[in-house]
N, C-alpha and C positions, 0 to 999 in steps of 0.2 A: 869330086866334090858334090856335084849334086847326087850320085849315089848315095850318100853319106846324108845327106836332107832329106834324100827319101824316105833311106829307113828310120830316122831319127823324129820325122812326120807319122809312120806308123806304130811307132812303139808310144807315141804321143797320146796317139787317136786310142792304142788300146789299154795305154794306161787309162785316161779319161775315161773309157765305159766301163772297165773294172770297177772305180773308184765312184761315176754318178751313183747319183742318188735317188731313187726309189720314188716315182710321185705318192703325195700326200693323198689320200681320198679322204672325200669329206661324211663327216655320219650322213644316215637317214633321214630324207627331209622328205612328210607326205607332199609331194608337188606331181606324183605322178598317175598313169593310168594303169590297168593291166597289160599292156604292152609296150608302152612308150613313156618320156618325160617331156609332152609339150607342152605340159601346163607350168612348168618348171623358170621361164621364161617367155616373154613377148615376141621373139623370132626363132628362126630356125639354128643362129648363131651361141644366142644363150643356151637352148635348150640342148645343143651336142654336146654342150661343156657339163652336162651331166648323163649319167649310165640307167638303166632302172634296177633294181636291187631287192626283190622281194614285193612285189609290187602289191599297194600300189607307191609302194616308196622310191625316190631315188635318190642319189647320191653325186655329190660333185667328183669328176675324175681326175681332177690334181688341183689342190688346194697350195702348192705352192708354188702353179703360176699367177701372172701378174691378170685380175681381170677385166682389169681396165674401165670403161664404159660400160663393159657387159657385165660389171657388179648389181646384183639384187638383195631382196630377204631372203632369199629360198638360199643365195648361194651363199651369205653370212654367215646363217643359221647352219649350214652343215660343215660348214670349215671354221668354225667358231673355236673348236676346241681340237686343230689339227697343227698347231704351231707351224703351219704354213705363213703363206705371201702375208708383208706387212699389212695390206688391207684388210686381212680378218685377226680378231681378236679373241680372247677370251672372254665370255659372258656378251659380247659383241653378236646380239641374235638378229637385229634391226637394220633394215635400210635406210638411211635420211637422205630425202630428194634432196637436201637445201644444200647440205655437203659434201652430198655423192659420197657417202663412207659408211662404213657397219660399226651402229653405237650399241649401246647397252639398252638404253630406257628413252622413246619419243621424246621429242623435245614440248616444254607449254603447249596447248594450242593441237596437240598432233597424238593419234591413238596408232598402235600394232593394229593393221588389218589380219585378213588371214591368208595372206600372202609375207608376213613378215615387214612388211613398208612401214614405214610412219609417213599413215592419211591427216590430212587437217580435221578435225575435229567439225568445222562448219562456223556460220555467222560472225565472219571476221568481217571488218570494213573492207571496201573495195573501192577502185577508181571506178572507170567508165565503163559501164555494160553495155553489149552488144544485144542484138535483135531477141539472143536469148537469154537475156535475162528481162528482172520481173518487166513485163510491159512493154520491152525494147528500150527500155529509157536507163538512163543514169541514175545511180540510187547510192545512196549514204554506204548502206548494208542490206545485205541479202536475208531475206525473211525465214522467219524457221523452216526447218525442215531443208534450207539450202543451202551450196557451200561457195567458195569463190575460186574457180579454177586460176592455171597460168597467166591466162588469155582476160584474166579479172570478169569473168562471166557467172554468173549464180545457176547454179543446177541444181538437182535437188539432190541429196545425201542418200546412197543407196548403204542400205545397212548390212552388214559382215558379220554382222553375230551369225557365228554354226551352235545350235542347240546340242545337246548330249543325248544320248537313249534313257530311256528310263531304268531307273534303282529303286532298289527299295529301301529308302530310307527315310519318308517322310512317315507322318503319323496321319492317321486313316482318317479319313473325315465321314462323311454320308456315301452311303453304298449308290454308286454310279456316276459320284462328282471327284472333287480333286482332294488331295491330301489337305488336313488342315494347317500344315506348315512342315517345314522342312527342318526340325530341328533335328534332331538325328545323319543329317548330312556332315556334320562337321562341330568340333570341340569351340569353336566362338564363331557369333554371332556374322563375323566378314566372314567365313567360310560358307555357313548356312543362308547368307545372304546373294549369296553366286549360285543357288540353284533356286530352280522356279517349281512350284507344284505341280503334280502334271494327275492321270486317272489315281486315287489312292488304292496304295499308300504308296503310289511311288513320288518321286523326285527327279529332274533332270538337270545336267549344269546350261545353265545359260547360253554362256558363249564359249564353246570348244576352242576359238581362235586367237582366245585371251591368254596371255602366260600369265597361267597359275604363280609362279615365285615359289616364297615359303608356304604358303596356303595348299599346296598339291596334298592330297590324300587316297584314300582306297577306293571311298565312292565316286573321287572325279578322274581318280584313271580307270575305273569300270564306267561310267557314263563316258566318256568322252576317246577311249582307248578303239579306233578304225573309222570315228567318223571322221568322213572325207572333209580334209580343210582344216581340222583340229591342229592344234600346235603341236610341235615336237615333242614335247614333253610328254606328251599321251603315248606318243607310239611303239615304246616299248612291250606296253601288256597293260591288263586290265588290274594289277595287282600293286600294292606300295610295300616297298621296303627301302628306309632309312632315309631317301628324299628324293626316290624316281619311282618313276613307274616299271615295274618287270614282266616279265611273261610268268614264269611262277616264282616262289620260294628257294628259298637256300637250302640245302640237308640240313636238318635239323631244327626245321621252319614248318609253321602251317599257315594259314590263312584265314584269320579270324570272321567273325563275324563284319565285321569292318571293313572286306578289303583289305588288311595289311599283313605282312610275314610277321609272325611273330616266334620266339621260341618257342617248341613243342618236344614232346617225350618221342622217341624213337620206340614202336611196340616191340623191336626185334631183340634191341639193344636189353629192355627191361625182361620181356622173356628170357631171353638168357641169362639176364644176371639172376633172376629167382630160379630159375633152373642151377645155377652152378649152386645158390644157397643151400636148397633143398640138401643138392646131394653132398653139400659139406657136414650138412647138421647130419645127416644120415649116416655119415662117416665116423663122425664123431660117438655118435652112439652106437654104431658097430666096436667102436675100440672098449667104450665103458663094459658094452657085456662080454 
């Protein structure tokens, strides 16, 4: 009898690994260096639970285990669109401290850093301040420029905007100062209004860390396509086609002026087809004479 349990325990164990299932990895999330992912998380526990992947990207190594406490942005964002563990979701790029779970869009009150979190915005009312806050004393609200941590303490707002490289897409102002505005970065005025002038006639996007949304273009996946920190959405390539960013074009694609794929003539394709032309008409008037 237990013979019989024996083998009936191993054809179990080799059904079962025939039959598991494959871990889930998660996309590209800039979170790491040229050799490592520690930036990827706060310890050494979040950071194993991703690989490096083309650095300086990495990647979560199974999106459908459970990640319990050691859920982040970084690990949302790249198991977002891996139909793994209930914790992550689709369109789900965000961390929220408040219910430790991955949302779509910050809640009031709370911005995307560039780590993927949703930070408090600043100048909320608070209880009772400690030594560091203003004065050491007890205050209503914390004064501009500061925010109200866990511990109801005012610090001051360290700011997360990553700037882009420069494009060329503004319009030229005075030879050695800045572009006189940036209309040429984008088809309305919200678009052209996310890049700042920088030496003319270029252009830079503002904040890299920002998700673009529908607003992404050619110019802000060439500004913003390797700098460190920037959102996922850039890390593709410096090029737009349809509504991401790419490394290059489609066959049959070029890349406008704008940064964007768009249809173009193949020169090999039309050579040849004027080549078969020629020698048809030339056929043809061989037969007439």
């Amino acid at each position: 009898m237990s013979k019989l349990l024996a083998e009936i325990a191993i054809i179990a164990i080799t059904v079962s690994s025939v039959f598991a299932q494959p871990a889930l990895i998660g996309a590209p999330v800039l979170c790491g260096t040229a050799t490592d992912c520690v930036t990827c998380g706060i310890n050494s526990t979040v950071q194993n639970l991703f690989q490096i992947q083309n650095s300086p990207y990495c990647i979560v190594k199974s999106c459908s285990d459970d990640p319990g406490t050691n859920l982040n942005g970084w690990m949302c964002s790249s198991c977002e669109s891996s139909n793994g563990f209930q914790a992550y979701g689709s369109g789900k790029i965000y961390f929220d401290p408040i219910t430790s779970s991955c949302i779509a869009s910050c809640s009031p009150g709370y911005h995307a850093d560039s780590y993927n979190n949703c930070s408090p915005n600043g100048g909320a009312s608070v209880g009772c301040g400690t030594a560091s806050s203003a004065g050491g004393a007890c205050v209503a609200s914390c004064t501009g420029g500061q925010v109200s941590d866990a511990t109801n303490t005012c610090n001051a707002v360290i700011s997360t905007s990553i700037a882009g490289k420069d494009v060329g897409c503004g319009t030229a102002g005075n030879a050695g100062g800045n572009s006189s505005n940036c209309n040429g970065c984008g088809a309305s005025n919200t678009i052209q209004g996310l890049f700042t002038a920088s030496g003319t006639p270029n252009c830079k996007l503002t904040d890299c860390s920002a998700n673009p949304g529908s607003n992404l273009n050619g110019w802000m996946c060439k500004s913003c396509n390797g700098v460190a920190g920037a959102h996922s959405a850039y890390s593709a390539g410096n090029l737009f086609s349809g509504t991401t960013c790419v490394a290059s074009c489609q066959p049959g694609q070029t890349a406008d002026a704008n940064n964007v794929c768009v249809s173009g003539t193949d020169s090999t394709n039309s050579s040849g087809s004027s080549f078969l032309t020629f020698a048809f008409v030339m056929l043809l008037l061989c037969l007439l004479l």
